[in-house]
C-alpha positions as CSV (number, residue, x, y, z in Angstrom):
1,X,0.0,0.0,0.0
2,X,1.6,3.4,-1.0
3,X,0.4,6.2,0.8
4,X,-2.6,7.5,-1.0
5,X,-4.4,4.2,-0.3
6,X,-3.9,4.6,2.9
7,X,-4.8,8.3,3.3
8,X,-8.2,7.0,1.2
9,X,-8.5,3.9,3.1
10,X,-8.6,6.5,6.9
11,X,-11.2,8.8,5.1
12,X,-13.5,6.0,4.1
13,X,-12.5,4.0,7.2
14,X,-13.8,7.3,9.3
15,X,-16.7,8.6,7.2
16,X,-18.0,5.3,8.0
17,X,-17.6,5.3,11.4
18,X,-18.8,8.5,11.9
19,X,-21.7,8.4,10.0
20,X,-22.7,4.8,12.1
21,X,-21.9,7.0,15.2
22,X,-24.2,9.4,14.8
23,X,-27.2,6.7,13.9
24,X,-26.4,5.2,16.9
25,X,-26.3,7.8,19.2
26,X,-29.2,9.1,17.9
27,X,-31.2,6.3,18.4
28,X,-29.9,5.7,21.9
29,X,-31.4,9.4,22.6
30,X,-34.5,8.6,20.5
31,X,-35.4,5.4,23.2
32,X,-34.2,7.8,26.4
33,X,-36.6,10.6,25.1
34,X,-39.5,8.4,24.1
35,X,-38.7,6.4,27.8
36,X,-38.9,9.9,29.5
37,X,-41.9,11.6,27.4
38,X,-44.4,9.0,25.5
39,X,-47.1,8.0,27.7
40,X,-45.6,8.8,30.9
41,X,-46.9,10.3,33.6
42,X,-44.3,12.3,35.3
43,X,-43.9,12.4,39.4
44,X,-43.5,15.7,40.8
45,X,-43.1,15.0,44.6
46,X,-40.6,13.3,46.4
47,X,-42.8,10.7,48.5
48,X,-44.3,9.7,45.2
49,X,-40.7,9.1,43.8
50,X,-39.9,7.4,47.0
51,X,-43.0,5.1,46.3
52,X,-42.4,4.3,43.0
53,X,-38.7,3.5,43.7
54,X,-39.0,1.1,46.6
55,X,-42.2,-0.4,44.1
56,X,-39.9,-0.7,41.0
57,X,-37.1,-1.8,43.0
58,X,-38.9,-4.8,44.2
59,X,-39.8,-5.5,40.9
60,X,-36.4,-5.1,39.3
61,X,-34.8,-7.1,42.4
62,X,-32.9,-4.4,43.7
63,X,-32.2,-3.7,48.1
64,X,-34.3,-0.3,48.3
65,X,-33.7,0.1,51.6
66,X,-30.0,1.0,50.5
67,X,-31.1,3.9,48.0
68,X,-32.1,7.2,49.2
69,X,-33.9,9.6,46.8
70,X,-33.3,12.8,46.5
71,X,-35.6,15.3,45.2
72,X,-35.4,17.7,44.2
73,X,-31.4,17.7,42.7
74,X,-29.4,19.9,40.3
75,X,-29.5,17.2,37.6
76,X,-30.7,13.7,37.3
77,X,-28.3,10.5,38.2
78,X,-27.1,8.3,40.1
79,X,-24.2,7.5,42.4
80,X,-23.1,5.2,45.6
81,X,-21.4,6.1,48.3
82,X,-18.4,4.6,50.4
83,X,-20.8,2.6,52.2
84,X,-22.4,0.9,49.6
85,X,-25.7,3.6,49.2
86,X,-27.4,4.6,46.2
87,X,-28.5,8.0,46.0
88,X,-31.0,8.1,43.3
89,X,-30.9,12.1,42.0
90,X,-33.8,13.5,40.4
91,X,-34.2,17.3,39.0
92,X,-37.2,18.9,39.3
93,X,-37.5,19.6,35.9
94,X,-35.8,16.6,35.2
95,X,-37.7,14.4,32.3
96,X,-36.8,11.1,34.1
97,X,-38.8,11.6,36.5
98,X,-40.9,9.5,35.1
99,X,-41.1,5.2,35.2
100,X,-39.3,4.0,33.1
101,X,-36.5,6.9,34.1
102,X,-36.9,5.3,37.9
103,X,-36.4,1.8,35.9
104,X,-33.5,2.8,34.2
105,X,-31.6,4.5,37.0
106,X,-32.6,1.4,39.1
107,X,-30.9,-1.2,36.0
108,X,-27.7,0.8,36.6
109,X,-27.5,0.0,40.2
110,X,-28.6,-3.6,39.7
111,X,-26.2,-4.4,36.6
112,X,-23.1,-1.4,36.5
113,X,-19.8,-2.3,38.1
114,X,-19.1,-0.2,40.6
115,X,-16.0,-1.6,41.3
116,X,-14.2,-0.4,38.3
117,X,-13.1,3.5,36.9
118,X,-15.3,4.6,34.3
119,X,-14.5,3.4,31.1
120,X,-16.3,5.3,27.7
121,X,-16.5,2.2,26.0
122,X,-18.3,0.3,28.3
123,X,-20.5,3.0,29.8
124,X,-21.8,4.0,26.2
125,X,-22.2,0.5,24.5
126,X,-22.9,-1.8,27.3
127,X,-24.5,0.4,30.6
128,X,-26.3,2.9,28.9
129,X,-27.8,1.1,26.3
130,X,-28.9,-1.7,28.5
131,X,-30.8,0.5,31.2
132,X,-32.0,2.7,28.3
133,X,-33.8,-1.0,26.6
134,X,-35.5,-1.5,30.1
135,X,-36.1,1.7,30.5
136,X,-37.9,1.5,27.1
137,X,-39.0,-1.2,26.4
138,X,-39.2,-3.4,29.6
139,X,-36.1,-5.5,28.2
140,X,-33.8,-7.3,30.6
141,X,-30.2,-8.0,29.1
């Protein structure tokens, strides 16, 4: 290969990959807006989020006694402490506040290694996409 094929070879090599990265991505924020918006009801107070956490936790499988909500936040996530508790975030004028957001904050705690750094790879095409499906779509993977 002289160097012009492989100048032509990158360019193809990255249009490609850019223009499958932007499909993707785009339909990963399709499913989280539909999961957040279509049909849902949202919650507005904290002891109905509490409720609905502790009730979708059950269902999921997940300890709720070791997640605190808080409500209302400066953004919407999740995070665990030293000790080992969730603190499920929600913002007040958060979209996820919402079912199937609960559900998909409660997949992360029930699937995500916590026990490793965050890794881009693995958050985007394995974590994200996998609490976004049950989030969704009710689909465990």
């Amino acid at each position: 290969m002289n160097l012009k094929e492989i100048g032509d070879f990158t360019l193809e090599a990255t249009k490609w990959v850019g223009i499958y990265g932007v499909g993707y991505f785009a339909t990963l924020f399709a499913c989280q807006f539909s999961m957040t918006t279509t049909f849902q009801k949202k919650i507005e107070s904290k002891k109905e989020l509490e409720e609905k956490v502790k009730e979708r936790a059950k269902k999921i499988g997940v300890d709720s006694s070791k997640i605190d909500v808080i409500y209302p936040s400066d953004s919407t996530y999740v995070t665990q402490d030293k000790d080992g508790r969730f603190k499920m975030n929600f913002w007040e004028e958060g979209i996820f506040n919402t079912i199937g957001g609960i559900d998909h904050g409660l997949t992360h705690i029930k699937k995500d290694r916590k026990d490793v750094s965050w890794n881009f790879f693995r958050y985007w095409f394995l974590e994200e996409p996998r609490a976004t499906l049950y989030g969704t779509f009710g689909i465990k993977l």
